[in-house]
TORROTOR-361365 format. One record per residue (C-alpha): residue in one letter; x, y, z. Coordinates in steps of 0.001 Angstrom, whole numbers, plus 500000, padded with zeros to 6 digits. Each point is the difference from the previous one (the first is absolute). Layout:
<atoms>
AXYZ;...
</atoms>
This chain:
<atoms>
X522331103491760681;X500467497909497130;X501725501787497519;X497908498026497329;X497016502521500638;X502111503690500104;X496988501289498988;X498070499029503339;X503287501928501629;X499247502733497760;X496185500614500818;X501001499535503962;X502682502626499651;X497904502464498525;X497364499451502320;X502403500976502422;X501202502724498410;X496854502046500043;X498629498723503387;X503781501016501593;X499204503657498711;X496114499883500519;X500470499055504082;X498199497459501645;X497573500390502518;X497912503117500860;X503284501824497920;X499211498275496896;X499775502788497060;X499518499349496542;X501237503978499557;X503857498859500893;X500159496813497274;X502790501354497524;X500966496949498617;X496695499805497411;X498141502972499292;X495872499802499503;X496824501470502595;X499745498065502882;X497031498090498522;X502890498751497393;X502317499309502010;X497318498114502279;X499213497906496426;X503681499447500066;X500524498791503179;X497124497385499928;X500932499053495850;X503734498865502304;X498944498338502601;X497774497510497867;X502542499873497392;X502100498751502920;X497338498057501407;X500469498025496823;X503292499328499845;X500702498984503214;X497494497567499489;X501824498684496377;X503352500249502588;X498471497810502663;X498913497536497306;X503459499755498550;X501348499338503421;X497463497572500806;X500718498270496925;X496528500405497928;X500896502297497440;X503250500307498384;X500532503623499467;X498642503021498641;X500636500024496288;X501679502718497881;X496620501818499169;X498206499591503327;X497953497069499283;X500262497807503152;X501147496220499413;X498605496428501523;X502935498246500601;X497561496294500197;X500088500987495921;X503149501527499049;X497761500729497170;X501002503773498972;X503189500832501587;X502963499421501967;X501853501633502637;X499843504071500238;X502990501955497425;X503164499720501873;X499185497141501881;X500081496696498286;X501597498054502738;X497966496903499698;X497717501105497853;X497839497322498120;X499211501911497273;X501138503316497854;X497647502696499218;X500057502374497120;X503113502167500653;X501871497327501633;X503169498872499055;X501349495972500225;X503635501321500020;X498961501971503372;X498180497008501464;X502998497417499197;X502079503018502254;X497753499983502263;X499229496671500394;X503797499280500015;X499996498006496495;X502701502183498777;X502538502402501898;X498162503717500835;X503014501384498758;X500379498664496572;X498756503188497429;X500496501068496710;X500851496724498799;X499161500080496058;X499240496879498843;X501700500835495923;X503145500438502118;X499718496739501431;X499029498443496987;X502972501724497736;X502302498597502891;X498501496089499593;X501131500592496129;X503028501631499498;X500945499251503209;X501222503707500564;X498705500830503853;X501690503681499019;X497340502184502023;X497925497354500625;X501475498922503635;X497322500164501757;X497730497804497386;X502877497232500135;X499822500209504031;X496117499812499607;X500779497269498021;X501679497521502301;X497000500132501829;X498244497872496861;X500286496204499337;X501499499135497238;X497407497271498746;X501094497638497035;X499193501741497064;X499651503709501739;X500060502404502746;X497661501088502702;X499801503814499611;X501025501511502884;X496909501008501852;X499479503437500272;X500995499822496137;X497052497799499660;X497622502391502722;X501160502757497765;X498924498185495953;X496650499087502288;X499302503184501005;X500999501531496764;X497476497499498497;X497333500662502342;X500070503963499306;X499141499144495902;X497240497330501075;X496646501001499342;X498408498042502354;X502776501382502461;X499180503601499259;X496371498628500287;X500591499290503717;X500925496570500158;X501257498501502790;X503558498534500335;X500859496877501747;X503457499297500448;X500462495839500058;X502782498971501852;X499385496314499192;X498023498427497248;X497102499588501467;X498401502946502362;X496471500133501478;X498097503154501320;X496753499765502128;X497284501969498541;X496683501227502237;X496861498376498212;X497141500849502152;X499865502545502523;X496425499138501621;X497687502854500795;X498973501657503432;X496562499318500877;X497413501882502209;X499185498546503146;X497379500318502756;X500980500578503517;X501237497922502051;X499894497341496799;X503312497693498940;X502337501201497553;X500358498206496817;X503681498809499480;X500940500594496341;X503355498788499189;X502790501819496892;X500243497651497352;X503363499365498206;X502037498225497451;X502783500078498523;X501320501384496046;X502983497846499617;X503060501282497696;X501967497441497756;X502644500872498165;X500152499043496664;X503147500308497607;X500223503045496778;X502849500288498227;X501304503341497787;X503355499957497937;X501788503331498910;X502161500095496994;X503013502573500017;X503050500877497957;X503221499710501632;X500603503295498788;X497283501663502337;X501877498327503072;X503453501070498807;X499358503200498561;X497225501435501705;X499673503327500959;X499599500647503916;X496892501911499225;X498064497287498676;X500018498027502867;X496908498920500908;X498659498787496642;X500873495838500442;X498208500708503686;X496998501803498417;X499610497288497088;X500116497112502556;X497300501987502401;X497728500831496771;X500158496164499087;X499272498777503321;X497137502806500303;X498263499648496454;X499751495838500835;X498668500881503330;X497491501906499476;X498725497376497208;X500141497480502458;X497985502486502709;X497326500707497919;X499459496982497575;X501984496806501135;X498607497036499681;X500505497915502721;X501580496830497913;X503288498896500922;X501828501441500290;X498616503521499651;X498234501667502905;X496347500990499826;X499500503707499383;X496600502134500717;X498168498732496761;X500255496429500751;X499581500257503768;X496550498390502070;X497979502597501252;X500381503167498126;X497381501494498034;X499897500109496091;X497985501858497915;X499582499297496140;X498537502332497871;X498308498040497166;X500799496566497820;X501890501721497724;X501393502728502703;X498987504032499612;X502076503078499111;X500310503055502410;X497229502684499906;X500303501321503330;X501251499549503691;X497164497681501413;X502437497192500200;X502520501635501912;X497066501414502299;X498847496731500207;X502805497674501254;X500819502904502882;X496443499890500887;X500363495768500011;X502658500298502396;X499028502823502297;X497096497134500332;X502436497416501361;X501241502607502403;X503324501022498380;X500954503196498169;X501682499769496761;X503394502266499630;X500252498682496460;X498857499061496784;X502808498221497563;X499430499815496286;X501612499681496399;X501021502869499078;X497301500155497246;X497556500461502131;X501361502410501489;X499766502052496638;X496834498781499253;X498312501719503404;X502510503160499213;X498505500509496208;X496177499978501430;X498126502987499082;X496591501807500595;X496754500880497880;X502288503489499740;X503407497991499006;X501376500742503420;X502135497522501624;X498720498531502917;X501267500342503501;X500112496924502381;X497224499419502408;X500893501558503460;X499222496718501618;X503524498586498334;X501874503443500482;X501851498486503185;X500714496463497604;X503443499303497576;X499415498971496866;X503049498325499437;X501392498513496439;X501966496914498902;X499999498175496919;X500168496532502266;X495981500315499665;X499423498953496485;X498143501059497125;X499445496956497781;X498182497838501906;X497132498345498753;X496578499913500867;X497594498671498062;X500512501207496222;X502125503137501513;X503366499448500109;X501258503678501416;X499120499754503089;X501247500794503724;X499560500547503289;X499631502194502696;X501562499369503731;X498339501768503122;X501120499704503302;X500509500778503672;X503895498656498642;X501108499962503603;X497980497081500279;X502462498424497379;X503484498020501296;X502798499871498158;X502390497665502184;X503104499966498935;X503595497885500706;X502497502944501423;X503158498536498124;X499804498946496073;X503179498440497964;X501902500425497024;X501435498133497689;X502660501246498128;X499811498460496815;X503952501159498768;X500305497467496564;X496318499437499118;X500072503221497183;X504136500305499575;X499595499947496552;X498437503758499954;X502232501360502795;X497007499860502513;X499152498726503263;X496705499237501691;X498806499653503535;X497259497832500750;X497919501300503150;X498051497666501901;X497208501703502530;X497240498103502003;X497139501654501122;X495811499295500305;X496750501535499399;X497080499587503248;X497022502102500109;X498767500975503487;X496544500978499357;X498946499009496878;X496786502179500118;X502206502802499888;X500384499299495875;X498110500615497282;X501100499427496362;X498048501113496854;X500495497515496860;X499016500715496575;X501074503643499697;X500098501362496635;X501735503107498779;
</atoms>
């Protein structure tokens, strides 16, 4: 069995289990089942509730050997591989995986997809960079082997690459849209593209003995290009020379929190002109609702309702709703006729409301100039492809005169929506 599905091994074994100590045949007793306890009318609801859960997945397991799905994803939701449009391969499995889920890690799929050696860990990447300036490798061998295995370009280095899978995935983990759901797609050259299912046809009812209309899967393709951001880091010398073992981690962690704060900018509000990707805001196809010429403040959770109910009408289902953290206060401070705050609606219980101050609050509409926005999504429907490698430039002389150095990080990555109906963003929102 493929060991992608252990559950499906799990729900056979059981069955097993219980029918091995029930008997078969005219010996079979419900009375001798140890192995769960219940009245034989339970353990009767039991025994069917297995054998259509495994009904189902062997049916997901055929299609992933067949080659029409790709896998079953991390929460159970089952995947059409003609898409690649929420997720990749299964947890633990990213051999040739297209695509990275939520949960996934690009230092694990660069192992596993032999772009770096499987036995390269705990690499720290301030060890590596402490080494490239004082050029004192003491306890750092490993990150100066790792090393070798980057270019030296002409005005930088090539971080090693599971030093760059490991900044990526620290990124990734303090994106919003990552934490959202989005889904990660690891470029290996600068340009990528991904076939997406755009019609599915629909069966028909037929008379007997009557032809069968042929309807035909639709597809296209999202294609990824990687465009070109840039980040520089300023340090003392001191921190490199002087620092305390037990502060490692802070260069790697200021580098990730760069690269995450401009991504998720880029995500939700990029505009498309060179040579800045086109985020969710500025994308063809999503749905935006404005709430007046001059926008409207927040008196209640309609809006919210609202966009979920847009989307669950495009049949998706939101995990998500990203805003400025403002508004976030604003719903929190609502109150009742009694001065009671107010609860969220159960119909977004299962939703995260998630905050970052890349939304803005000062933009203008019509004579308002305080207002913002509100993001709400199926986000796996969102790709984030991304260049596995990025370089540095170690820029040594550039601030001499105040003891400090500075490396200049170059990433490349690109924004694609893969169902644009899956989207809506509310403009004009006041506090």
């Amino acid at each position: 069995m493929n060991s992608y599905f252990p559950a499906l091994e799990a729900k056979k074994a059981e069955l097993k289990r219980i029918i091995d100590e029930a008997g078969q045949g005219i010996g079979f007793d419900l009375g001798r089942v140890k192995c769960i306890s219940g009245t034989h009318a339970e353990i009767l609801g039991h025994i069917k509730k297995l054998n259509h859960e495994i009904d189902a997945l062997t049916a997901t397991h055929d299609a992933v050997n067949a080659g029409r799905y790709a896998a079953e994803s991390g929460d159970g939701a089952r995947i059409d591989a003609a898409s690649y449009a929420a997720y990749g391969a299964p947890r633990g499995g990213l051999q040739g995986a297209l695509t990275l889920a939520k949960g996934q890690s690009v230092s694990r799929w660069m192992k596993s997809n032999g772009h770096s050696d499987p036995d390269t860990e705990n690499l720290s990447f301030d060890r590596y960079l402490k080494g490239l300036v004082t050029g004192n490798w003491k306890g750092a061998d490993a990150e100066r082997k790792a090393m070798n295995e980057g270019t030296l370009t002409a005005g930088g280095h090539v971080v090693p690459t599971p030093l760059a899978g490991s900044i990526i995935d620290m990124a990734r983990n303090q994106m919003r849209v990552a934490q959202a759901g989005a889904t990660f797609v690891p470029m290996t050259s600068s340009t990528l593209k991904v076939p997406r299912l755009t019609g599915e046809g629909t069966p028909a009812w037929r008379n007997e003995n009557a032809a069968i209309t042929d309807t035909d899967l639709a597809f296209d393709a999202v294609t990824f290009q990687a465009h070109s951001m840039a980040r520089m880091v300023k340090l003392s010398r001191e921190l490199f020379e002087d620092s305390d073992p037990s502060a490692e981690g802070i260069i790697a962690h200021s580098f990730a929190q760069q690269i995450a704060l401009e991504l998720d900018r880029v995500a939700l509000r990029g505009s498309g002109t060179a040579p800045e990707p086109r985020g969710v805001l500025n994308a063809s196809g999503i749905t935006i609702t404005t709430h007046g010429a001059n926008g409207a403040a927040i008196t209640n959770y309609d809006w919210w309702l609202d966009a979920v109910g847009t989307i669950r009408n495009n049949n998706f289902e939101p995990n998500a709703q990203i805003q400025a953290p403002r508004s976030e206060t604003s719903l929190s401070k609502l109150k009742d006729a009694q001065n009671a705050y107010l609860a969220p609606p159960a119909a977004l219980a299962n939703i995260l409301r998630l905050n970052t101050k890349q939304v803005p609050t000062n933009l203008t509409v019509g004579t308002s100039t305080d207002c913002s926005e509100i993001y709400t999504a199926d986000w796996r429907m969102l790709g984030i492809g991304i260049r596995t490698g990025f370089e540095l430039e170690f820029l040594r002389e550039r601030y001499a005169d105040n003891l400090q150095v500075a490396f200049l990080a170059h990433l490349r990555a690109d924004v694609q929506l893969f169902q644009p109906t899956a989207f809506v963003v509310d403009t004009g929102v006041r506090a």
